[in-house]
C-alpha positions as semicolon CSV with decimal commas, in nm:
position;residue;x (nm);y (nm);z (nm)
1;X;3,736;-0,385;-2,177
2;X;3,906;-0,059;-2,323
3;X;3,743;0,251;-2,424
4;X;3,778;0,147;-2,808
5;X;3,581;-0,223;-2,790
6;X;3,259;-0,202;-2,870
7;X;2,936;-0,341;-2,711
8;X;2,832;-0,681;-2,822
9;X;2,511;-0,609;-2,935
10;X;2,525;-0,401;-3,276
11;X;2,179;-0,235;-3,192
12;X;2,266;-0,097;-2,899
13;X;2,260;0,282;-2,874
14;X;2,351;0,302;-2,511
15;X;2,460;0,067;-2,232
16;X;2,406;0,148;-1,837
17;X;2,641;-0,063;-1,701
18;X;2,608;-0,144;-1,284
19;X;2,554;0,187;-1,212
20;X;2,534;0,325;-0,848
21;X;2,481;0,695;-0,754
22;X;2,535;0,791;-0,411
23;X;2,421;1,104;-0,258
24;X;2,624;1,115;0,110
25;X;2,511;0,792;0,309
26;X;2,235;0,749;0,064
27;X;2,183;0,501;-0,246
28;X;1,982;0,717;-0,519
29;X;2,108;0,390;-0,762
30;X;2,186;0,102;-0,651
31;X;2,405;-0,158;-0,982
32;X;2,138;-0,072;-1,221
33;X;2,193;-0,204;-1,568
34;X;1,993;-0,186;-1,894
35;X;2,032;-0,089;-2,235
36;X;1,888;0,131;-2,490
37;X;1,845;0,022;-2,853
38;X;1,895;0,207;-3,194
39;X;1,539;0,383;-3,294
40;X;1,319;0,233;-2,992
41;X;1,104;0,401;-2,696
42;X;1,274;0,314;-2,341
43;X;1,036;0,356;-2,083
44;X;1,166;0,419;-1,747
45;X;0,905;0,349;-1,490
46;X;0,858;0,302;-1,069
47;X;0,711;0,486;-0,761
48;X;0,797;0,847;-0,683
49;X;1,123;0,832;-0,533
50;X;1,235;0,514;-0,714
51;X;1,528;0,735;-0,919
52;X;1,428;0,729;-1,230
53;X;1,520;1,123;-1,312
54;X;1,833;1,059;-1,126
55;X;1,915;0,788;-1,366
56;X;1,827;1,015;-1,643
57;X;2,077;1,301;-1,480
58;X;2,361;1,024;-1,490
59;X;2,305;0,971;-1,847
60;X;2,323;1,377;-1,970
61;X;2,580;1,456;-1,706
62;X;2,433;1,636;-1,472
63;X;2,496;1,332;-1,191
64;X;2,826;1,143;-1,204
65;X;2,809;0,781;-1,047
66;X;3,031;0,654;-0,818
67;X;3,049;0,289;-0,971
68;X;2,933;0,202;-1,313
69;X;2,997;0,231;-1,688
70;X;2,812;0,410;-1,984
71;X;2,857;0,277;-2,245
72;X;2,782;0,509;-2,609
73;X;2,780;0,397;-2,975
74;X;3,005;0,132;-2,899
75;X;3,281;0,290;-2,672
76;X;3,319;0,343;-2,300
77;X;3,182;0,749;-2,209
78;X;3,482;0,900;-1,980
79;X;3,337;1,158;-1,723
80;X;3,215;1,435;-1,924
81;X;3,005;1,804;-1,846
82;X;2,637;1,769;-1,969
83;X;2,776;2,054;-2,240
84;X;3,026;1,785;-2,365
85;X;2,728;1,521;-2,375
86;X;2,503;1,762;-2,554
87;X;2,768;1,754;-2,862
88;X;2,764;1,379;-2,841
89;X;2,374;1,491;-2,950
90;X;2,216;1,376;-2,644
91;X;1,931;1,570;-2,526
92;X;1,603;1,617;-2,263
93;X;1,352;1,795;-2,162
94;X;1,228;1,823;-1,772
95;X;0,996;1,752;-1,515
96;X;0,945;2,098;-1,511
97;X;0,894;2,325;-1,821
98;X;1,278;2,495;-1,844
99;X;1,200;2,755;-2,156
100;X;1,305;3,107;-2,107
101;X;0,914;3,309;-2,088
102;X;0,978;3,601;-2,242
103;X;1,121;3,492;-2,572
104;X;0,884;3,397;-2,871
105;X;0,864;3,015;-2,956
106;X;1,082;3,034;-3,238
107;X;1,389;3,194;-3,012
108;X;1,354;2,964;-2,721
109;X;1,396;2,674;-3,032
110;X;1,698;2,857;-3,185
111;X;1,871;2,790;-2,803
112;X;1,853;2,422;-2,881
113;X;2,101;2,498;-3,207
114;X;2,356;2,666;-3,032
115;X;2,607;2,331;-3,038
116;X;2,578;2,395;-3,395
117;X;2,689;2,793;-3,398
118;X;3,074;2,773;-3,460
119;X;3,114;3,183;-3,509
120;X;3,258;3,436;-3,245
121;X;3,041;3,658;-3,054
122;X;3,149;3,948;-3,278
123;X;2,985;3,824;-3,625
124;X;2,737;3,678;-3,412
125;X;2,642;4,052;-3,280
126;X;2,684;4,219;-3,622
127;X;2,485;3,898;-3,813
128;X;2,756;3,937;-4,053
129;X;2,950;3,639;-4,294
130;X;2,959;3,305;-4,154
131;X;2,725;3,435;-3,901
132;X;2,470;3,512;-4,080
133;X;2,478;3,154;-4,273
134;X;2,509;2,976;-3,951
135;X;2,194;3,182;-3,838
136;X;2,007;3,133;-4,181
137;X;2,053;2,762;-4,181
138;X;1,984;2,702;-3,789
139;X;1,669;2,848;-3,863
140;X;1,568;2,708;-4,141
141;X;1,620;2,370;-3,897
142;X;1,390;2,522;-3,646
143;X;1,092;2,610;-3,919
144;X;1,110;2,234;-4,039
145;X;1,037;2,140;-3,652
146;X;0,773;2,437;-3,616
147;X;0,627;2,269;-3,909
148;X;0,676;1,927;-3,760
149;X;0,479;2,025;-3,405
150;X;0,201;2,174;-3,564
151;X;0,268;2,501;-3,415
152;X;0,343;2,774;-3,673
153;X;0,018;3,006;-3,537
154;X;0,284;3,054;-3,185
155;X;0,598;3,094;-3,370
156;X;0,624;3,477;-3,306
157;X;0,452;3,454;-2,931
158;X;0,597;3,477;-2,655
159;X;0,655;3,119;-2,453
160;X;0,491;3,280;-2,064
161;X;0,155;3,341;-2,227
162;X;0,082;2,975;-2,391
163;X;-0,090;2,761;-2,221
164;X;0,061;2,476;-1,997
165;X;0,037;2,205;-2,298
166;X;0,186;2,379;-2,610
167;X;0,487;2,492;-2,366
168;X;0,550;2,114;-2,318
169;X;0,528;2,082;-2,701
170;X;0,809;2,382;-2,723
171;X;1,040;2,193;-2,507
172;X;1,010;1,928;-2,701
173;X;1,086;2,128;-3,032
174;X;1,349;2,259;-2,850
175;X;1,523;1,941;-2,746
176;X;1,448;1,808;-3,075
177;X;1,628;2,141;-3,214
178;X;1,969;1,953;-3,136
179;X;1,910;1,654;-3,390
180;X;1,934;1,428;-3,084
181;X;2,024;1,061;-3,140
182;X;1,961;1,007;-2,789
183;X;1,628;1,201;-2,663
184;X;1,573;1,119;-2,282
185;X;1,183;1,313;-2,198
186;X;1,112;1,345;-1,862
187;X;0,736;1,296;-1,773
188;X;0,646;1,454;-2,064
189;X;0,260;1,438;-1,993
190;X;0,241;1,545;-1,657
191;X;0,042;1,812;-1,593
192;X;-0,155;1,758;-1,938
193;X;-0,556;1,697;-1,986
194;X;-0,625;1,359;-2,213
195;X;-0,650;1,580;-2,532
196;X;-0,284;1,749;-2,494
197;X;-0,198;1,415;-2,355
198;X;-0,300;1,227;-2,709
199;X;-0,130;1,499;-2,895
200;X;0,269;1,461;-2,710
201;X;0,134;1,074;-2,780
202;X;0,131;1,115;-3,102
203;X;0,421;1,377;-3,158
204;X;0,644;1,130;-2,979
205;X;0,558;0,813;-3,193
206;X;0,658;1,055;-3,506
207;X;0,968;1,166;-3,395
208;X;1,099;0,781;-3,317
209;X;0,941;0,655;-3,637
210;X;0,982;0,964;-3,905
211;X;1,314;1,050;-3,750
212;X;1,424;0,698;-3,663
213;X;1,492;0,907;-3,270
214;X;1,592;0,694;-3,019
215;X;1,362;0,764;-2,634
216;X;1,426;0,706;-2,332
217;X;1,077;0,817;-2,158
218;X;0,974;0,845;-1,758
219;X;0,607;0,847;-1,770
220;X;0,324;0,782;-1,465
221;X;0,079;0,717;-1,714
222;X;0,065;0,345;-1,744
223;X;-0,185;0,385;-2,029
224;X;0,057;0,613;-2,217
225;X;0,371;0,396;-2,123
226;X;0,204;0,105;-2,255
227;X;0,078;0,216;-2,587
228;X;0,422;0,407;-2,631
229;X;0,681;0,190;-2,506
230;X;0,904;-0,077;-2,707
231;X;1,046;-0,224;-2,376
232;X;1,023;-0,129;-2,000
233;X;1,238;-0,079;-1,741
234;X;1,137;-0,083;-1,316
235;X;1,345;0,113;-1,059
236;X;1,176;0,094;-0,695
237;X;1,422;0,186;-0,428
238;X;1,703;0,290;-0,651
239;X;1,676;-0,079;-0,777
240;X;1,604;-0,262;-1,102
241;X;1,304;-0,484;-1,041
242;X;1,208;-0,565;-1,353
243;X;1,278;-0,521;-1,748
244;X;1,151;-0,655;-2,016
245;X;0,857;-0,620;-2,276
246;X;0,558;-0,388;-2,178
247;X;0,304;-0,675;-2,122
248;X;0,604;-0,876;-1,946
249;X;0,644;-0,575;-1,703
250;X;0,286;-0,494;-1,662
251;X;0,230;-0,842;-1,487
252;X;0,561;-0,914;-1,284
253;X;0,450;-0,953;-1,019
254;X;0,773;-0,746;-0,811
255;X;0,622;-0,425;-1,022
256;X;0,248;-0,511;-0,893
257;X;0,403;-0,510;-0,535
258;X;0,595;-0,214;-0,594
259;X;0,317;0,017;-0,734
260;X;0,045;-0,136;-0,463
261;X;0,320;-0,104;-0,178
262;X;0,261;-0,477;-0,087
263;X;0,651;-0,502;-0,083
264;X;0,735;-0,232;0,172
């Protein structure tokens, strides 16, 4: 197939096509495939180690395979910088919290517009012209996703001195800064006590419904991943084990090995 046919399922936001990622002599993927559908949560579950965040570095850029295809709204993705994929309105957040500490919450959010600031450095500095629109609109963005995460009392504060589980939530707003169509969250509750933990629940489930989002999710949680998730996918050993529906998944019996070690 060329880079101009499309996939052959309409719904399909994203295709992972075979993919293998090698680091020297060693198989971090191994011809994983799966898909990812228009406005659903992807979870993206195995043991630590399996290569789940390395599969979600292939798909922002930050890996390249050495055999495989992604596939993107219908056409073939050449090699690209995760910059390039960022425009394509693909973002994440990390395993660990990436914010810059000594800007305010509102700031670190701004950072998530800059694939939207088209002026020069020069207006930029004197906030002057086009500038100054691109500025007034970009945060007029960020306010509606303050607004959104419940977190206009930290606005003005700066991110080092909130706690552990509202600097998840800025990430988030951050991320969610870029009008992703594509929004791959990397354990996004680790770390969290079960009250922060219901509240990223239930911030997630509103940005996939209210903004029609699409997820792709790494979680531990099985709780969380099963409440959350639309359909599940297993990587143990760089592998695809399983995929399927969360209550499919939860009792194959290749992911009961794999999380009990019975397999290996």
């Amino acid at each position: 197939m060329n880079e101009t046919e499309v996939t052959d399922k309409v719904d399909t936001l994203m295709d992972i096509k075979k993919v293998t990622l090698r680091f020297g002599g060693v198989k971090a993927l191994s011809d994983v495939s799966f898909n990812i559908k228009e406005s659903e949560i992807r979870a993206i579950i195995g043991p630590n180690g399996a290569g789940k965040s390395s599969m979600l570095n292939v798909i922002n850029g930050f890996y390249t395979p050495q055999e495989g295809e992604i596939w993107f709204q219908g056409k073939r993705r050449p090699k690209l910088k995760p910059h390039q994929i960022a425009y394509q309105r693909i973002a994440r957040t990390f395993q660990n919290i990436a914010l810059f500490e000594g800007m305010t919450v509102l700031d670190n959010m701004m950072t998530g517009r800059m694939i939207y600031m088209k002026s020069g450095l020069l207006p930029q500095l004197l906030w002057w012209g086009k500038a100054e629109r691109e500025e007034t609109e970009n945060r007029m963005i960020v306010e509606r996703i303050i607004d959104f995460l419940e977190i206009q009392h930290i606005r003005k504060t700066p991110v080092g001195m909130l706690p552990y589980g509202l600097q998840k939530r800025v990430e988030l707003g951050r991320a969610l800064a870029a009008e992703p169509k594509l929004l791959l969250l990397d354990e996004p509750m680790a770390g969290m006590n079960n009250e922060e933990k219901e509240d990223m629940c239930r911030f997630i489930l509103d940005v996939n419904e209210e903004l029609g989002t699409s997820i792709a999710l790494i979680e531990h949680d099985m709780g969380v991943v099963m409440d959350l998730a639309d359909r599940v996918v297993v990587i143990d050993h760089g592998e695809k084990i399983a995929d399927g529906l969360p209550d499919q998944v939860r009792n194959d019996q290749n992911v009961i090995d794999a999380y009990l070690g019975v397999a290996h």
